[in-house]
N, C-alpha and C positions, 0 to 999 in steps of 0.2 A: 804528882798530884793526879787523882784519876778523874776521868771525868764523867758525866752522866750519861749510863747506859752504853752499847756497844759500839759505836761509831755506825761506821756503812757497815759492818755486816750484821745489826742489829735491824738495820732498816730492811736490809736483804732477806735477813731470816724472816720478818713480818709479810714479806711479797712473795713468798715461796707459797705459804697454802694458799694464797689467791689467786696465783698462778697455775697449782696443779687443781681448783676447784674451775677456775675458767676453761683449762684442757678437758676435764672429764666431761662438763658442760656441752662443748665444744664437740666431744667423739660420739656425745649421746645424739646430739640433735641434727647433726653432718647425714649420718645414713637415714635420717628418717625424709629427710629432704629430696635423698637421692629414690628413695623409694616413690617419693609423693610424683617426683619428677617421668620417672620409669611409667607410672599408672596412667601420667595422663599422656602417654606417648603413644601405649597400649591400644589404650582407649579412645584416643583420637581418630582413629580409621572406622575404630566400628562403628562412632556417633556419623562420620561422612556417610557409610555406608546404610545406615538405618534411614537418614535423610534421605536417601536417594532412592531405599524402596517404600519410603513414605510417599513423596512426589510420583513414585510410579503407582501406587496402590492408589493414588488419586485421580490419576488419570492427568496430571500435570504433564506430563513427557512422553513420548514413544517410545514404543518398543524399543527400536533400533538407535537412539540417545539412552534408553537405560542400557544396554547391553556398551555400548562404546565407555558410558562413564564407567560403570561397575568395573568393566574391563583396568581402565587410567587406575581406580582405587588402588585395584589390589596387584597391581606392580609395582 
């Protein structure tokens, strides 16, 4: 007597496009994260540094503390 439908590899075959539709999901949205990640790494030094010739273009700090920070940033 046969019975209804393919047993387990009827259920298996129905989780395979789910499977490879979750992977492709997966390899799309992976590098764009890594990129978002990269950007704000980038651009993390140059926001410090723009602050710091904000505060000096204001007359917040000396000379001789903008030249020591600036110095700290960008090593």
């Amino acid at each position: 007597m046969m019975g209804y439908g393919y047993g387990i590899m009827g259920w298996f075959g129905m989780l395979i496009p789910f499977i490879l539709v979750g992977l492709v999901i997966y390899l799309l949205v992976k590098p764009s994260q890594n990129n978002h990640k990269n950007y704000m790494s980038q651009n993390g030094g140059n926001d410090a540094l723009d602050i710091l010739n904000q505060r000096y273009a204001k007359g917040e700090i000396s000379d001789e503390e903008y030249q020591h920070k600036k110095k700290l940033l960008r090593e």
